[in-house]
Rosetta silent file (secondary structure, phi, psi, omega in degrees, C-alpha in Angstrom):
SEQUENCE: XXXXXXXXXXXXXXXXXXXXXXXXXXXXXXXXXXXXXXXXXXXXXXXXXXXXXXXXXXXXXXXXXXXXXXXXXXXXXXXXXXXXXXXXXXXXXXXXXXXXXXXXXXXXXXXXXXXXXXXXXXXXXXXXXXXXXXXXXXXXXXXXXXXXXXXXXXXXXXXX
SCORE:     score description
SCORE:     0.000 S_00000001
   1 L     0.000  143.660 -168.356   11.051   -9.610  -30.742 S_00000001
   2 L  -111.906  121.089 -174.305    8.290  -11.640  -29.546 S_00000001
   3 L  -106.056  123.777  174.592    5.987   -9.365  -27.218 S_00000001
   4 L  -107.450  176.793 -166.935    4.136  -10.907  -24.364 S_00000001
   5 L   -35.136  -55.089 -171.913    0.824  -10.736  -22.797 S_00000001
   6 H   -61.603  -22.798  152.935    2.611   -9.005  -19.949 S_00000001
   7 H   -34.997  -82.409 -156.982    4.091   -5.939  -22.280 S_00000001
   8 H   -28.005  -45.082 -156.843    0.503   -5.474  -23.055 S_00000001
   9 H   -71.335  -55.023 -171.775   -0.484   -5.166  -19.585 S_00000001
  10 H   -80.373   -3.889 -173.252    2.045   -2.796  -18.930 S_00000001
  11 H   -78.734   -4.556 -175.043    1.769   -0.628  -21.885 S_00000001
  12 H   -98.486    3.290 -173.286   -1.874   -0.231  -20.606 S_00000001
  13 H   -82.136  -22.592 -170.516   -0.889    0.574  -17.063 S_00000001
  14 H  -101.044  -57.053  154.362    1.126    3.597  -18.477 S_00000001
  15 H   -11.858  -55.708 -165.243   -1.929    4.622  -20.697 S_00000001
  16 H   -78.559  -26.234 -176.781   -3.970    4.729  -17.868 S_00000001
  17 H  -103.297   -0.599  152.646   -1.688    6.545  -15.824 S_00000001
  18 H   -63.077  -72.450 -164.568   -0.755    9.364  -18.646 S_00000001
  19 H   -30.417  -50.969 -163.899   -4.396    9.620  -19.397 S_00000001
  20 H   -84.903  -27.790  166.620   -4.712   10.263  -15.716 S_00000001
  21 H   -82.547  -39.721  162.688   -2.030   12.833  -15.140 S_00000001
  22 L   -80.088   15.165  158.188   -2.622   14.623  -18.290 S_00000001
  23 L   -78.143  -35.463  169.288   -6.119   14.640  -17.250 S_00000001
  24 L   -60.044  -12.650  170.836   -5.487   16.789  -14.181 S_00000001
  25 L   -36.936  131.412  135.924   -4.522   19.741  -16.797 S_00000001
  26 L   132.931  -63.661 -171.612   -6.946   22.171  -16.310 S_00000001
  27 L   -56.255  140.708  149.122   -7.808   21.329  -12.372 S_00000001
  28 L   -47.886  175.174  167.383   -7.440   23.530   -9.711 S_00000001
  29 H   -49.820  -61.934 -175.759   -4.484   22.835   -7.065 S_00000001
  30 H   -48.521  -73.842 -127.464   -6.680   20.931   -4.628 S_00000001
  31 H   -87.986  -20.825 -167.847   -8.800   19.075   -6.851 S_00000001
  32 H  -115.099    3.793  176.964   -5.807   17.620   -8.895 S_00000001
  33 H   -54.231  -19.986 -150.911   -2.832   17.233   -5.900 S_00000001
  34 H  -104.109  -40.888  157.034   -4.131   13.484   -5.046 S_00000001
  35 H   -55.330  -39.431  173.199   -4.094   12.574   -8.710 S_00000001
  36 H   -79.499  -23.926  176.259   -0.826   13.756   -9.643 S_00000001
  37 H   -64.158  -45.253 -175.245    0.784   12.736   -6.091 S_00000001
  38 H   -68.014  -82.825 -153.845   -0.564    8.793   -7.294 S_00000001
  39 H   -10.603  -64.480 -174.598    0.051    9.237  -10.829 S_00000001
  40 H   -87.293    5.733  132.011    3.125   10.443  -11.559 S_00000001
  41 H   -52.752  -84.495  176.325    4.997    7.923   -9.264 S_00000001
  42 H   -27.694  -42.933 -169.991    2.617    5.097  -11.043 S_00000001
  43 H   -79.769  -39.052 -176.016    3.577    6.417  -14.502 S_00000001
  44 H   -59.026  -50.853 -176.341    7.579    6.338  -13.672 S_00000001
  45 H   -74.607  -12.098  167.828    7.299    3.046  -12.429 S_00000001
  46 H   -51.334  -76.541 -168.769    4.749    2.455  -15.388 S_00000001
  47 H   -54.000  -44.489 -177.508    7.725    3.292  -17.492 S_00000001
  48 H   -54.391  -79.869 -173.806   10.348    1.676  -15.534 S_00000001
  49 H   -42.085  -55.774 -169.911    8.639   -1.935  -15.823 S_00000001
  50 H   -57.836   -2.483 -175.222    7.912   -1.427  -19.485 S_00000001
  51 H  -129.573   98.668   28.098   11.540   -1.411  -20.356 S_00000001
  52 H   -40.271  -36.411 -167.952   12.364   -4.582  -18.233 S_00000001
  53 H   -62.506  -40.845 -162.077    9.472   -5.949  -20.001 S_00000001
  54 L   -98.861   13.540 -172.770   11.279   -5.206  -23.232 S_00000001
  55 L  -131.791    1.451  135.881   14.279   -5.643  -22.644 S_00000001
  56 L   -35.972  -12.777 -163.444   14.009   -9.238  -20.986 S_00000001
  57 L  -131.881  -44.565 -160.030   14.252  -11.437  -23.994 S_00000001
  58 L  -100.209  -14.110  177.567   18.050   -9.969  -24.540 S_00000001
  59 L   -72.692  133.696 -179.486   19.016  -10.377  -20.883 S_00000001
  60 L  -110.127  120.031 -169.941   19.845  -14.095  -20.377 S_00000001
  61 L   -29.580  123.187 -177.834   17.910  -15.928  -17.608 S_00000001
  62 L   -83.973  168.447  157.426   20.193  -16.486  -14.735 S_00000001
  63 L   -78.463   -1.555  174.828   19.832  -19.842  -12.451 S_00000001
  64 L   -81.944 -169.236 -178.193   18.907  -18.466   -9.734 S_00000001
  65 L   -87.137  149.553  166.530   14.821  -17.936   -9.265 S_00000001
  66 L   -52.887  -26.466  176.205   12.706  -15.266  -10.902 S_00000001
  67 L  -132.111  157.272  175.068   12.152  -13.992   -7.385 S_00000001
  68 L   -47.918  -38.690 -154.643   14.246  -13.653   -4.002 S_00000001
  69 L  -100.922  149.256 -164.212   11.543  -15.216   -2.197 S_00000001
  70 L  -111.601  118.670  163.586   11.250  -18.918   -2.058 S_00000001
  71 L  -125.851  158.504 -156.565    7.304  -20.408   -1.290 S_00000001
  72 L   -69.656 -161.015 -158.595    6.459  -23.743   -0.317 S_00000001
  73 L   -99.515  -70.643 -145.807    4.784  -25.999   -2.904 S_00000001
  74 L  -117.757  157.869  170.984    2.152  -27.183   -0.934 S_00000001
  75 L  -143.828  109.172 -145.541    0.739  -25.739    2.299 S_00000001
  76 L   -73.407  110.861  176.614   -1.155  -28.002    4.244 S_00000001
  77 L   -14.940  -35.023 -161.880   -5.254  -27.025    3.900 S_00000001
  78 L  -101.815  -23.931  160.052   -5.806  -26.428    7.501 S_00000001
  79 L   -35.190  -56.692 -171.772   -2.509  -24.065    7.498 S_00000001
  80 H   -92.849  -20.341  167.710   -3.938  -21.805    5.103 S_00000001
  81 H   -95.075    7.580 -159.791   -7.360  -21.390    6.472 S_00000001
  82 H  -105.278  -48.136  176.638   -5.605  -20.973    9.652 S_00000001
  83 H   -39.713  -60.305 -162.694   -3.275  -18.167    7.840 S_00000001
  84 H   -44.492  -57.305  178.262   -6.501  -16.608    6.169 S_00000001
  85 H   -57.132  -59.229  175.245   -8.364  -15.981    9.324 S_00000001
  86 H   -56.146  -29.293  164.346   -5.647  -14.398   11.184 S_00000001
  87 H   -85.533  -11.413 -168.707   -5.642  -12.073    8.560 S_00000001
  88 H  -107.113  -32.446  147.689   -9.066  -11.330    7.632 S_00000001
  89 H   -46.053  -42.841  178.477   -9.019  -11.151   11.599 S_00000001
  90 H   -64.398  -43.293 -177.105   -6.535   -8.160   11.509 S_00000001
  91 H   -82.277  -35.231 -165.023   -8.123   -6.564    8.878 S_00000001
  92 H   -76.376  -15.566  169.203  -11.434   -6.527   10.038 S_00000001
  93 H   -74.906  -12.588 -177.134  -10.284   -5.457   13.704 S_00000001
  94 H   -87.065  -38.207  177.589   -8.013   -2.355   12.242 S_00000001
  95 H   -42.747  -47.282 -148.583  -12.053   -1.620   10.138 S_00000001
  96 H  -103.738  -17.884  148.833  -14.082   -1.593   13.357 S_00000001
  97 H   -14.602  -87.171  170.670  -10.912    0.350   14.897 S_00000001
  98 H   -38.188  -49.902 -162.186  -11.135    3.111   12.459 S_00000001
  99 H   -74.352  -43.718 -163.249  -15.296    3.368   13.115 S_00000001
 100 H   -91.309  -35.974 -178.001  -14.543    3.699   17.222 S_00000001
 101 H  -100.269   -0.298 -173.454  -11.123    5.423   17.499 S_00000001
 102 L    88.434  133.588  176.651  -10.776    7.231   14.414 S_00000001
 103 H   -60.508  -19.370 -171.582   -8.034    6.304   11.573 S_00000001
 104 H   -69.034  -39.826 -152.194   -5.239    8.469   13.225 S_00000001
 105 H   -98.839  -24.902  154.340   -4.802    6.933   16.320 S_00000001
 106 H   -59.448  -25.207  165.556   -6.308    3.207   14.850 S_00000001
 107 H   -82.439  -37.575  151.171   -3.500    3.396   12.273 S_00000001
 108 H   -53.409  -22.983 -144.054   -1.196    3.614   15.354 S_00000001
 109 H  -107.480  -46.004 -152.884   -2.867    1.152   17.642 S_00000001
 110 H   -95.352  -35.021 -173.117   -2.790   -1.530   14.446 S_00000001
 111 H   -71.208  -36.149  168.986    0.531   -0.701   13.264 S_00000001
 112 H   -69.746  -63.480  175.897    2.159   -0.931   16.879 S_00000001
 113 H   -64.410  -11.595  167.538    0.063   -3.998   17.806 S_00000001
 114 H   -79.772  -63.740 -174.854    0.996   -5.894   14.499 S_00000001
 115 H   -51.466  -44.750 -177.572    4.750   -5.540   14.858 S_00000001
 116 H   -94.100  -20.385 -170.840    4.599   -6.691   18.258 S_00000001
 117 H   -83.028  -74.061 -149.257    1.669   -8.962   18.464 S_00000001
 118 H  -100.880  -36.375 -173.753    1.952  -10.534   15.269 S_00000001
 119 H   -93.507  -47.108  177.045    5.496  -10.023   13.820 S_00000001
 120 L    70.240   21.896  145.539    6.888  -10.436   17.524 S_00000001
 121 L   -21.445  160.536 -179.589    9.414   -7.366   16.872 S_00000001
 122 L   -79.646  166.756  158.522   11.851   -5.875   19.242 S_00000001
 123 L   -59.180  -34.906  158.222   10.537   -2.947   21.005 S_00000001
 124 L   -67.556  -35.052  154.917   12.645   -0.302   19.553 S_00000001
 125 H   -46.705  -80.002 -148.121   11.692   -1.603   15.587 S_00000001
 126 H   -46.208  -24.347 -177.928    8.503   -1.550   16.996 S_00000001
 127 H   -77.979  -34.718 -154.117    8.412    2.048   18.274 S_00000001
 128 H   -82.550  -43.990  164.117   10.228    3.482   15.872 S_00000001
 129 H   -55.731  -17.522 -155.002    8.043    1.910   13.043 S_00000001
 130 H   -94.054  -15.888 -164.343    4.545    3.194   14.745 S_00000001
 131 H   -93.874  -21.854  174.727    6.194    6.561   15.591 S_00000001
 132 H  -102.370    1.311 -161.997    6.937    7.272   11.579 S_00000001
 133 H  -102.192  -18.166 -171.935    4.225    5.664   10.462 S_00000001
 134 H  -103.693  -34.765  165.643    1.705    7.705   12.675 S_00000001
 135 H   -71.398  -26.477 -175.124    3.851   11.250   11.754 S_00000001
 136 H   -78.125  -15.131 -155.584    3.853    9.983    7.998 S_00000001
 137 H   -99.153  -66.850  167.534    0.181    9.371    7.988 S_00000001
 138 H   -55.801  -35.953 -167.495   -1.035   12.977    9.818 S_00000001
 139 H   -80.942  -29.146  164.218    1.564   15.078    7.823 S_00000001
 140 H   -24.440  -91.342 -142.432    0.138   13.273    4.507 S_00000001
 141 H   -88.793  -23.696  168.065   -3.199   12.981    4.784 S_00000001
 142 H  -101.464  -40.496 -164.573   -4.267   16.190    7.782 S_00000001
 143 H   -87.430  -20.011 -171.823   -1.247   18.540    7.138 S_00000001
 144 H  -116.140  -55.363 -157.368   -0.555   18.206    3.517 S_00000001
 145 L   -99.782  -17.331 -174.523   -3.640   16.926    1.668 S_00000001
 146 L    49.008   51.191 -179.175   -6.120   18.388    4.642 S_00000001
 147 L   -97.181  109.329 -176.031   -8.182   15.383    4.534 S_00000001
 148 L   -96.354  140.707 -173.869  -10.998   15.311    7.259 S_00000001
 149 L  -126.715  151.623  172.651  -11.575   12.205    8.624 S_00000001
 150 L   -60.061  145.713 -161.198  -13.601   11.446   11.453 S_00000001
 151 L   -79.457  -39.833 -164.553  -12.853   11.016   14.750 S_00000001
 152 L   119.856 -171.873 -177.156  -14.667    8.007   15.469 S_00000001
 153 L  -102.580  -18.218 -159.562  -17.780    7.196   17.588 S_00000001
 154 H   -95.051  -33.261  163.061  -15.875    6.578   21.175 S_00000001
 155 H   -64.614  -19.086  179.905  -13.768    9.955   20.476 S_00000001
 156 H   -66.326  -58.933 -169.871  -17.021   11.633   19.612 S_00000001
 157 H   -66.864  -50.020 -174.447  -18.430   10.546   23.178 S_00000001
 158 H   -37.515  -44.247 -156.859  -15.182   11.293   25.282 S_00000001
 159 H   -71.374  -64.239 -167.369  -15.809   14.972   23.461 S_00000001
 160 L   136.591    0.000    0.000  -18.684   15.362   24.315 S_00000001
C-alpha cells in the first residue's frame, strides 16, 4: 500500500491529540475539562479519518466528485474582493461587538443579523437558530465551563 502525504498528516493529528488527552492525566477537574471536552472529540475523528485515509486505495473512485459541493473555476477578480470584504466586514463588526456589548448578547446580535441580513432566512430559521445558539453558548461556556467574560464597555456604562 502506497501511503500518502495526507496519512502522514493525519497520523500526526491523532498524536497530537493523544499526547493532549493523555496529558490531562494528573490535572485537576477544572484545569483539564476544556482539554478533554476538545480532545477527545478531535482524537475520534482523528481516528475516524485515519481509516478512510487507509482504506481509500481499496475503495474504487466513483464518478461522481470527491466532494458534494461544486465551485466555479474562475471567479471574476472584482467578485472575490467584493466577497472578501463582506466578510472581513462581518468579522470585524461581530470583534468590535464583543468589546461594546459583551460576547453573550454580540454572539446573538451577529448570529440573528447574519441569517437574516446576510443569508436572507425566513424568520422562524432565523429565530430558532439565534435562540439555540445563544442557550448553547451560555450553558457551555457560563453554566458549564464558568468562563467569565466581560460584559463589554457600553454594558459596563448602562451598570453603572
Amino acid at each position: 500500500m502506497k501511503l500518502r502525504s495526507q496519512v502522514f498528516f493525519t497520523l500526526f493529528v491523532v498524536a497530537l491529540f493523544t499526547w493532549a488527552v493523555l496529558s490531562t492525566r494528573g490535572w485537576g477537574y477544572k484545569a483539564s475539562i476544556f482539554p478533554l471536552f476538545i480532545g477527545i472529540p478531535a482524537l475520534g475523528m482523528g481516528i475516524l479519518q485515519l481509516i478512510f485515509d487507509l482504506t481509500e486505495g481499496k475503495r474504487k473512485a466513483k464518478e461522481s466528485p470527491s466532494s458534494d459541493l461544486e465551485f466555479e473555476k474562475e471567479v471574476d477578480p472584482a467578485t472575490a474582493r467584493k466577497r472578501a470584504f463582506i466578510t472581513i466586514a462581518w468579522i470585524v463588526g461581530f470583534l468590535i461587538g464583543i468589546e461594546v456589548l459583551g460576547i453573550y448578547i454580540s454572539s446573538i446580535l451577529f448570529v440573528f443579523l447574519y441569517l437574516k441580513v446576510q443569508s436572507s432566512e425566513r424568520w422562524p430559521i432565523s429565530v430558532a437558530m439565534t435562540v439555540f445558539s445563544g442557550l448553547f453558548i451560555y450553558g457551555l461556556f457560563d453554566r458549564l465551563l464558568h468562563v467569565p467574560f466581560p460584559a463589554g464597555v457600553l454594558i459596563d456604562l448602562i451598570r453603572g
